[in-house]
C-alpha positions in Angstrom: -17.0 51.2 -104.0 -15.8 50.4 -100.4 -15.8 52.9 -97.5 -12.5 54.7 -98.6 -9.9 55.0 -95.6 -5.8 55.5 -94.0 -5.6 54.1 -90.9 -1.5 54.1 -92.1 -1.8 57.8 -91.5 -4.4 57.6 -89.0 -2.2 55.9 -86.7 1.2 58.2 -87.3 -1.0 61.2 -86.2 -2.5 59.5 -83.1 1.4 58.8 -82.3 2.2 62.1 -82.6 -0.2 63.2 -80.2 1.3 60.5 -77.4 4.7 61.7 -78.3 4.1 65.2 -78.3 0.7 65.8 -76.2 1.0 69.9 -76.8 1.0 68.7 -80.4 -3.0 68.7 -79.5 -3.5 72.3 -78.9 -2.5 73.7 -82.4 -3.9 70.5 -84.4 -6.8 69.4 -81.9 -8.5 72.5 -82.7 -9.4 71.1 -86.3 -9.7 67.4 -85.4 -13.1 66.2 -85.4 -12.7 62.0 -84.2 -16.2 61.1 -85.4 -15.4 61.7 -89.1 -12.2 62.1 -89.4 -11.2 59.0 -87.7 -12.3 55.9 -90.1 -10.7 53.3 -87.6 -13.0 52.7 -84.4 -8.9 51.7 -82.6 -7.1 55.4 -83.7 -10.5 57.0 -82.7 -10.6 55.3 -79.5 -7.3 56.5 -78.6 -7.3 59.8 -80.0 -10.3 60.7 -77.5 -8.4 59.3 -75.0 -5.4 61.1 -75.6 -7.5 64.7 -76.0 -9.7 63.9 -72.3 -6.6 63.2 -70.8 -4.4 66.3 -71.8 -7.7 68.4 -71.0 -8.8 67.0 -67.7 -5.7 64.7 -66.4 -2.2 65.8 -66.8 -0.3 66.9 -70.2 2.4 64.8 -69.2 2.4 61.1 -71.3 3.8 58.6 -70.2 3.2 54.8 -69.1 2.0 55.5 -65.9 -0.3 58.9 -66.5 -1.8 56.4 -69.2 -2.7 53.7 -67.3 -4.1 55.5 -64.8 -6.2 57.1 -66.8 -7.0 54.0 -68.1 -7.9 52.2 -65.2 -10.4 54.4 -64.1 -13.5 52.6 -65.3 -14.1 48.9 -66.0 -15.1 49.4 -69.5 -12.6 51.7 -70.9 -10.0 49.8 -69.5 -11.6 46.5 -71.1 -11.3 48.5 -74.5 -7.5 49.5 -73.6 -6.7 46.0 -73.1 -8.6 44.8 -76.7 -6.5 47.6 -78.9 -3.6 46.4 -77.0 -2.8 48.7 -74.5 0.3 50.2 -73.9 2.0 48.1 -76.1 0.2 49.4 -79.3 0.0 53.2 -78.0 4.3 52.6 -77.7 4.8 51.0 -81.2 2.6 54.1 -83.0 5.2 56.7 -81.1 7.7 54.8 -82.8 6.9 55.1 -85.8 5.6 58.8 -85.9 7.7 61.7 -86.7 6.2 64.8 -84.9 7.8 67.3 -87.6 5.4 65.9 -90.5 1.6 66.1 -88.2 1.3 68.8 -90.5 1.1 66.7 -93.9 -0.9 63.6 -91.5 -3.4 66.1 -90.8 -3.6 67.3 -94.1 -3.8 63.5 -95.9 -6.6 63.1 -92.4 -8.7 65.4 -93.9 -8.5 64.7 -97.4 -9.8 60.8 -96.9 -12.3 62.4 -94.4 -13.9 64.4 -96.7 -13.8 61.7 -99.2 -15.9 59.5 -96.8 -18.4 62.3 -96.2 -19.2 62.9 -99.9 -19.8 59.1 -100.5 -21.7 58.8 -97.4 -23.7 62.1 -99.2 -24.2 60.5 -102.6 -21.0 61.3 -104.1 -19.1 59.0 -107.0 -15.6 59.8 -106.0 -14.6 57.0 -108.1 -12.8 59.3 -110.4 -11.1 61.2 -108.3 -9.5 58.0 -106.3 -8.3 56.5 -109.6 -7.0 60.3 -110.7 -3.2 59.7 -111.1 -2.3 62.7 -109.3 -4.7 61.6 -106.6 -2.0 61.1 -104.2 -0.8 65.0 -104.2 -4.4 66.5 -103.8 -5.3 68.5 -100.7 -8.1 68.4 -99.1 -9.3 71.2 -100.8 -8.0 70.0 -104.0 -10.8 67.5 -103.6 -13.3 70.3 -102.7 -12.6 72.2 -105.8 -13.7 69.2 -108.1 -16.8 68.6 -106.5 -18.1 71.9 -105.4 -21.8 72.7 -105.6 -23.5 70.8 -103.7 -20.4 70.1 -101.7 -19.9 73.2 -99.9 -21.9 72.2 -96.7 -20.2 69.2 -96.2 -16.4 71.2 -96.9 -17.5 73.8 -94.3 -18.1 71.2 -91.7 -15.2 68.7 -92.5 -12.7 71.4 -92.9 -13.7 74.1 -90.6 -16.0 73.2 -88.3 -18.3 76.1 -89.2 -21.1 76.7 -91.1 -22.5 80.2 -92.2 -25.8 81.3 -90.6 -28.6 83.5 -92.2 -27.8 86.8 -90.7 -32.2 88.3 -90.7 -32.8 84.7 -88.9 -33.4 84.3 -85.0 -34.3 88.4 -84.8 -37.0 87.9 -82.7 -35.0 85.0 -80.1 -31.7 87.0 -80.5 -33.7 90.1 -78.2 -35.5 87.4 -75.9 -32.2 86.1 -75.0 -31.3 89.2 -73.9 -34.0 89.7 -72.1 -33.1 86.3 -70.3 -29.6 87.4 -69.6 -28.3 90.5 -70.5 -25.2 91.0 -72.8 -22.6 91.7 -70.4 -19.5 90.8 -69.2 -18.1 89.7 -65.8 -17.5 93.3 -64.0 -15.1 95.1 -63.9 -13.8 97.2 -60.3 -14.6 100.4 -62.1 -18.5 101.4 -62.3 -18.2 103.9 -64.3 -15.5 101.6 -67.3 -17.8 99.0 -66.5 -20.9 100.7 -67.4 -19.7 102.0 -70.9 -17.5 98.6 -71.7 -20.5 96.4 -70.6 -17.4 94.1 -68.8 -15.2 92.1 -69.6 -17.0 91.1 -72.7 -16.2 87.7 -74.1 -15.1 87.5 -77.5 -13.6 91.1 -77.5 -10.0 92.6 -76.7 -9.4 95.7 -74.4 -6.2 97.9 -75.1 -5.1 100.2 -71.2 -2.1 102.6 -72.6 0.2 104.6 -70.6 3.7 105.8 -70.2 7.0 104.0 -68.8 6.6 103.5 -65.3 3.1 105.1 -65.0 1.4 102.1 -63.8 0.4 99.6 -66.5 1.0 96.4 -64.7 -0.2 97.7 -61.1 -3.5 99.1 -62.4 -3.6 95.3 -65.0 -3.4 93.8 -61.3 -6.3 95.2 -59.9 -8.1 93.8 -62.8 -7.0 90.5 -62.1 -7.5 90.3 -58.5 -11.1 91.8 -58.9 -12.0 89.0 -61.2 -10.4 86.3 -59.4 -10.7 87.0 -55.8 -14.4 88.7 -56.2 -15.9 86.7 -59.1 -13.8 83.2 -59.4 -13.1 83.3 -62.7 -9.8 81.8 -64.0 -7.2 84.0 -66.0 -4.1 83.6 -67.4 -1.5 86.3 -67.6 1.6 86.6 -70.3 4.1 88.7 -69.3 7.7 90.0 -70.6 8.8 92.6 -68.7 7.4 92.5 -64.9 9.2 89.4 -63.6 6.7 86.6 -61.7 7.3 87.3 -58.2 6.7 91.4 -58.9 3.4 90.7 -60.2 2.8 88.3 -56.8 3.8 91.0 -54.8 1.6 93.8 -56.7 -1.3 91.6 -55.9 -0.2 91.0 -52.3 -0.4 95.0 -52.0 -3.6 95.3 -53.9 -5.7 92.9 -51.9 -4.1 94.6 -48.6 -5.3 98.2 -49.5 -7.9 97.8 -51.8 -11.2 98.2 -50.1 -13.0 95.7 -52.3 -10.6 92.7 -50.8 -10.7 94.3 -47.4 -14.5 93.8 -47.5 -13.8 90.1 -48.2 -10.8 89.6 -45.8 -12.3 91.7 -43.3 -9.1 93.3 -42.7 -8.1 97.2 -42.8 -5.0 98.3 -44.0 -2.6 100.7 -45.3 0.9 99.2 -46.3 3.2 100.5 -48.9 4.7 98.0 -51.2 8.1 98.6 -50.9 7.7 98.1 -46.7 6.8 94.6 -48.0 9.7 93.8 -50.1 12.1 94.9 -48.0 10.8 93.0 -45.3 9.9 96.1 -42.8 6.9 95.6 -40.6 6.0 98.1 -37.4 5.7 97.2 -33.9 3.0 99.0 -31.9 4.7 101.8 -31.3 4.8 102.8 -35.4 8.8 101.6 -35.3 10.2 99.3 -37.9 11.4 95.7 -36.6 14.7 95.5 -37.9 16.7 92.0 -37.4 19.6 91.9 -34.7 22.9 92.3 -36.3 26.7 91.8 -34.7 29.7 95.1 -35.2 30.3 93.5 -38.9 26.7 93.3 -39.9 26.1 89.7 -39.4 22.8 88.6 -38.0 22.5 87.1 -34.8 20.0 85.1 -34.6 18.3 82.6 -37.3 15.9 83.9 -40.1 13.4 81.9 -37.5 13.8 83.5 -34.5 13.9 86.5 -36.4 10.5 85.6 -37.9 8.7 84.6 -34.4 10.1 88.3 -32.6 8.2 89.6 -35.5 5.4 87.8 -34.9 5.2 88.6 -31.6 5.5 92.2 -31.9 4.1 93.5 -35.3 0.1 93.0 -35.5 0.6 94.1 -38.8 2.9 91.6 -39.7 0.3 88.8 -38.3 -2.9 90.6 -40.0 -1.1 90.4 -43.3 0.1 86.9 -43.3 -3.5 86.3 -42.3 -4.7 88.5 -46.0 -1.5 86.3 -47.8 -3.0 82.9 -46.1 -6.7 84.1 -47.2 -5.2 84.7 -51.0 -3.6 81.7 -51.3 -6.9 80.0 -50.1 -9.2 81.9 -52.3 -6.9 82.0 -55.7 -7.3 78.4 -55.8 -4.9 77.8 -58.5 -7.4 80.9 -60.5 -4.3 82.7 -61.5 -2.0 81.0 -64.4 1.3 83.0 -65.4 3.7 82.6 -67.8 6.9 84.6 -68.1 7.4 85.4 -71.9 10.5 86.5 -71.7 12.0 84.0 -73.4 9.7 84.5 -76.8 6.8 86.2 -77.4 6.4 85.6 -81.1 2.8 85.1 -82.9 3.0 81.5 -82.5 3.8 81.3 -78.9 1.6 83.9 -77.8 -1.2 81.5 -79.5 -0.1 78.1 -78.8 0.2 79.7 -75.1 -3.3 81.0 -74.8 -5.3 78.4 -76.6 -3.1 75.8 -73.8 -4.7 77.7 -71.3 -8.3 77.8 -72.6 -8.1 74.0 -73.5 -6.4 72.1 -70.9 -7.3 74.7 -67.8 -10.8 76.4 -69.3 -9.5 80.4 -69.5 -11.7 82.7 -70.4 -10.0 85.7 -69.6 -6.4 86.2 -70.8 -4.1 89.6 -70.1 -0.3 90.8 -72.1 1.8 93.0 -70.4 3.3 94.7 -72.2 2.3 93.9 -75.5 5.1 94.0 -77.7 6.2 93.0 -81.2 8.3 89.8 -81.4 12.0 90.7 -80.8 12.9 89.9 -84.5 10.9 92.7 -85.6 11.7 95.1 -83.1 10.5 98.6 -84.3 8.3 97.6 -87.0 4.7 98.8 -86.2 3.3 96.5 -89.1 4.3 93.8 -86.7 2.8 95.0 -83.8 -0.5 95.5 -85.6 -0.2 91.6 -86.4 0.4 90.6 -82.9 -2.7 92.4 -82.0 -4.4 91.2 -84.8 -3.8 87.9 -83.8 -4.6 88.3 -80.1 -7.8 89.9 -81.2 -9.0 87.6 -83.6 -8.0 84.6 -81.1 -10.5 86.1 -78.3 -13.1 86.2 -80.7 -12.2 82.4 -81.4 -12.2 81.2 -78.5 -15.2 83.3 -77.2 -12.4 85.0 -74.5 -11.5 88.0 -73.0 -8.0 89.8 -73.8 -6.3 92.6 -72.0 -3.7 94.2 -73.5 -1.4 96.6 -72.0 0.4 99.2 -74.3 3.2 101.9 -74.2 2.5 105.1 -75.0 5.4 107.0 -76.8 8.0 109.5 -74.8 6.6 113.0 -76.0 3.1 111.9 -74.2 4.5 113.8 -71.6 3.8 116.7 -73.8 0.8 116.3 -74.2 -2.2 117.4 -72.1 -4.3 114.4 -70.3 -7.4 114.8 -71.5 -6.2 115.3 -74.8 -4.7 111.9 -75.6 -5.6 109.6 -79.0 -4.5 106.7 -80.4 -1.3 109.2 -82.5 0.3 108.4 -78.6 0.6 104.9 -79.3 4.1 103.8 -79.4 4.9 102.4 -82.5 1.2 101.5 -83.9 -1.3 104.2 -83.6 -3.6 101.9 -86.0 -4.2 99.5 -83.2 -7.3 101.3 -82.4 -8.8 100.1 -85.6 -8.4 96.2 -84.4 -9.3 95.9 -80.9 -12.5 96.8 -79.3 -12.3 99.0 -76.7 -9.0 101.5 -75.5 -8.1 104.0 -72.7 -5.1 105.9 -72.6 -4.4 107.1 -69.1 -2.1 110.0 -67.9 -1.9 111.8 -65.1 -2.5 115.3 -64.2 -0.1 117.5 -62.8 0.0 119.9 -60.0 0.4 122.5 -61.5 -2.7 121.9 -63.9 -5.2 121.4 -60.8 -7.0 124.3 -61.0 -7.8 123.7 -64.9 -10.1 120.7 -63.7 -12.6 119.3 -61.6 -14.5 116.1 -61.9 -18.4 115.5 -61.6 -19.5 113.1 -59.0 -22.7 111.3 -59.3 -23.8 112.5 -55.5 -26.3 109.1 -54.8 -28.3 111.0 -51.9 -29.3 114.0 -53.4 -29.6 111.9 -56.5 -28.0 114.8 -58.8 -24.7 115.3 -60.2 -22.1 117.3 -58.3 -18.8 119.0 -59.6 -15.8 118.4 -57.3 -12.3 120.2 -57.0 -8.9 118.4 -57.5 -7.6 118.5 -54.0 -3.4 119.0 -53.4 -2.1 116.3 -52.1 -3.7 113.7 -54.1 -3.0 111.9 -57.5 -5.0 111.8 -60.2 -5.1 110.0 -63.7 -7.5 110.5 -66.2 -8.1 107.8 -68.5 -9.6 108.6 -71.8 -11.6 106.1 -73.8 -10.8 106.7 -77.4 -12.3 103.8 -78.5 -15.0 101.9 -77.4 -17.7 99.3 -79.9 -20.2 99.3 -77.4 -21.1 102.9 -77.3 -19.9 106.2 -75.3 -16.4 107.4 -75.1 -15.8 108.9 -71.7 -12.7 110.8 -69.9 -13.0 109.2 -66.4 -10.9 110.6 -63.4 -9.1 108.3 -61.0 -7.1 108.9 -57.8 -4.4 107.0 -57.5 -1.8 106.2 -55.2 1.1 103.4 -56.8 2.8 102.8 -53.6 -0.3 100.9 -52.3 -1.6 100.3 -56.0 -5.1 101.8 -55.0 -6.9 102.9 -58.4 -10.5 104.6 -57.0 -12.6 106.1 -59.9 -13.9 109.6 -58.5 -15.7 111.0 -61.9 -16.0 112.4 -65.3 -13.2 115.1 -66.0 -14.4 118.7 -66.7 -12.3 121.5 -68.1 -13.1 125.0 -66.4 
């Protein structure tokens, strides 16, 4: 029996793809070219077509194409055999981007086909079965069985299971090689019980309405993006785009990790930098020259040069902005999801960003049930699920910010648990590690104090909570790699400084 193929259907999902590149990241994912591609034309393309989304542009069209194309004398010789642009134009045509499902599906039916006659397989009977046009894929799988199931795992999902008391002996040499850890994080004493930011788990921060979620998320990102280069990308549906640029603005003025790097020192309140206040020498604000009915009087320019020429503040920090923007390097990708952060979206969005811009660390705030299922926790839990199981997937990081519920405030800080979740205490069962952070009040100083690691005398010390400061304590009520620790933090929102000072202590 001859080599049993489709290039009918091979071609109408190729032309999908060129029509509708993002098509790739939900249905790329389960494409393998070298067997499911029986036609050495649709395979040529469809490599094409996945390189170029990935590494070029995910804009088709004519021009992106050719370009691409013309790159190097031999591809473009191949371009020019399959006929070119004229061929790549007459399979959009003819595709209908609502049915790449049941192409697909059809795709990987003939492609498992081909495997189990290349394996040995009569699939004579099958072929001449005359419901053989509505079998699945794993229709086909369920008649054959057995000996089959390698071949099925590979074909259809590009896994095959391992023997779990193999590799014992390699598994703790690797580690010995390099250790299982994440990229740090700009907490020692987090980063020491969370091993990182470990790839392939999620990490749940919890707090209150306006306590800080996003700012202290921030941090996070500008640590692992200004100090260790790594790329993130960063969903959100409440804090608007430009907030979250000007929270990392004020974190890499005041932090002292960034000032390290910028080699600048600084204190400068946020809201001085969206209001557009900056001091002269003398301590005094440099307010722009107005006429009786509150009309400037000179242009936004001239305004900007007096500045200039007064403020050294104002000319250090546009030195920090100039350093961020050099240093970011296009590191941080955000998306506002305020439009629709439904299952779907939230995936299609995040595996976008691992495939066409390599993402391996990705943060939610806030996470959030999709707006048709507002107030159901069950739905919640499936968003989280889904996050969750997508980071172990795609071997990524996730952050996940979360809103604790109003009668927190009740609730002493070191005595918070997962039953402070809003909505869905029984995220703590799906993600891997969580630390719900409140602050402590004034008036509870004096039923505290934190123990400081003192490096010199190399003992611990106990230390008082001093008036005048602010302090959070985040407690980790859930944590897969070990310890659970209630960690004390001063804090201080207006410049979004978040220092860790110790374990809390109860008197």
């Amino acid at each position: 029996m001859d080599i049993i193929t489709n290039v009918p259907t091979e071609v109408l999902f190729v032309g999908c793809i060129y029509k509708q590149p993002d098509l790739l990241v939900n249905y790329g994912q389960y494409i393998r070219s070298k067997y499911d591609f029986s036609d050495e034309v649709t395979r040529f393309f469809y490599d094409s077509a996945e390189i170029i989304y990935k590494t070029r542009t995910q804009t088709f069209n004519k021009t992106t194409i050719l370009t691409y194309f013309s790159e190097e004398p031999e591809r473009l010789s191949l371009y020019k055999k399959y006929g070119g642009w004229k061929t790549i134009d007459s399979w959009m045509k003819i595709a209908i981007t609502d049915d790449i499902g049941k192409y697909q599906e059809i795709i990987k039916k003939y492609s498992l086909l081909r495997e189990y006659q290349r394996n040995g397989f009569d699939i004579t009977k099958i072929v001449e079965h005359k419901k053989f046009e509505q079998f699945t894929a794993s229709d086909i799988y369920r008649l054959i069985r057995g000996k089959a199931d390698r071949i099925h795992t590979v074909i259809l999902t590009n896994q095959e299971a391992e023997i779990l008391n193999s590799h014992i002996k390699q598994s703790l040499i690797a580690c010995m090689e390099k250790p299982d850890l994440g990229v740090s994080l700009p907490f020692p004493i987090l980063n020491d019980i969370f091993r990182g930011c470990k790839l392939g788990s999620t990490m749940a921060i919890g707090m209150l309405s306006n306590a800080g979620k996003s700012r202290f998320m921030t941090k996070i990102i500008a640590y692992l993006t200004l100090v260790k280069h790594e790329r993130v990308f960063v969903m959100l549906n409440e804090m608007g785009v430009d907030d979250l640029r000007k929270c990392l603005i004020t974190t890499c003025i005041n932090n002292a990790e960034f000032q390290k790097l910028h080699g600048i020192k600084l204190k400068k309140p946020e809201k001085e930098l969206t209001l557009g206040l900056y001091k002269d020498k003398s301590g005094e604000y440099i307010y722009q020259k107005t006429d009786d009915w509150g009309e400037p009087t000179k242009t936004l320019q001239e305004y900007i040069q007096r500045v200039a020429e007064n403020s050294e503040e104002y000319v250090k920090i546009m030195k920090i902005a100039e350093w961020i923007e050099a240093e970011t390097n296009e590191l941080i990708l955000v998306k506002d999801m305020a439009g629709g952060y439904d299952d779907k979206t939230l995936e299609f969005e995040i595996r976008k960003a691992n495939l066409t811009h390599g993402v391996k660390y990705f943060f939610y705030d806030t996470c959030k049930q999709d707006t048709q299922a507002t107030g159901d926790w069950a739905a919640l839990k499936a968003t989280v699920t889904k996050l969750t199981d997508l980071a172990k997937q795609l071997d990524m990081f996730g952050y996940l910010s979360i809103q604790l519920t109003d009668d927190t405030e009740f609730c002493k800080p070191d005595e918070l648990n997962s039953n402070n979740i809003a909505n869905a205490k029984q995220l703590k069962h799906i993600i891997w590690t969580m630390t719900l952070f409140k602050e402590i009040s004034v008036g509870d100083f004096h039923k505290y104090r934190y123990v400081q690691h003192d490096a010199e005398w190399g003992k611990d010390v106990e230390c008082e909570l001093k008036v005048g400061k602010r302090y959070y304590v985040g407690n980790v009520d859930k944590n897969r790699f070990g310890c659970k620790k209630k960690v004390v933090f001063e804090v201080d929102l207006d410049l979004n400084t978040w220092y860790e000072v110790g374990e809390l202590r109860r008197k």
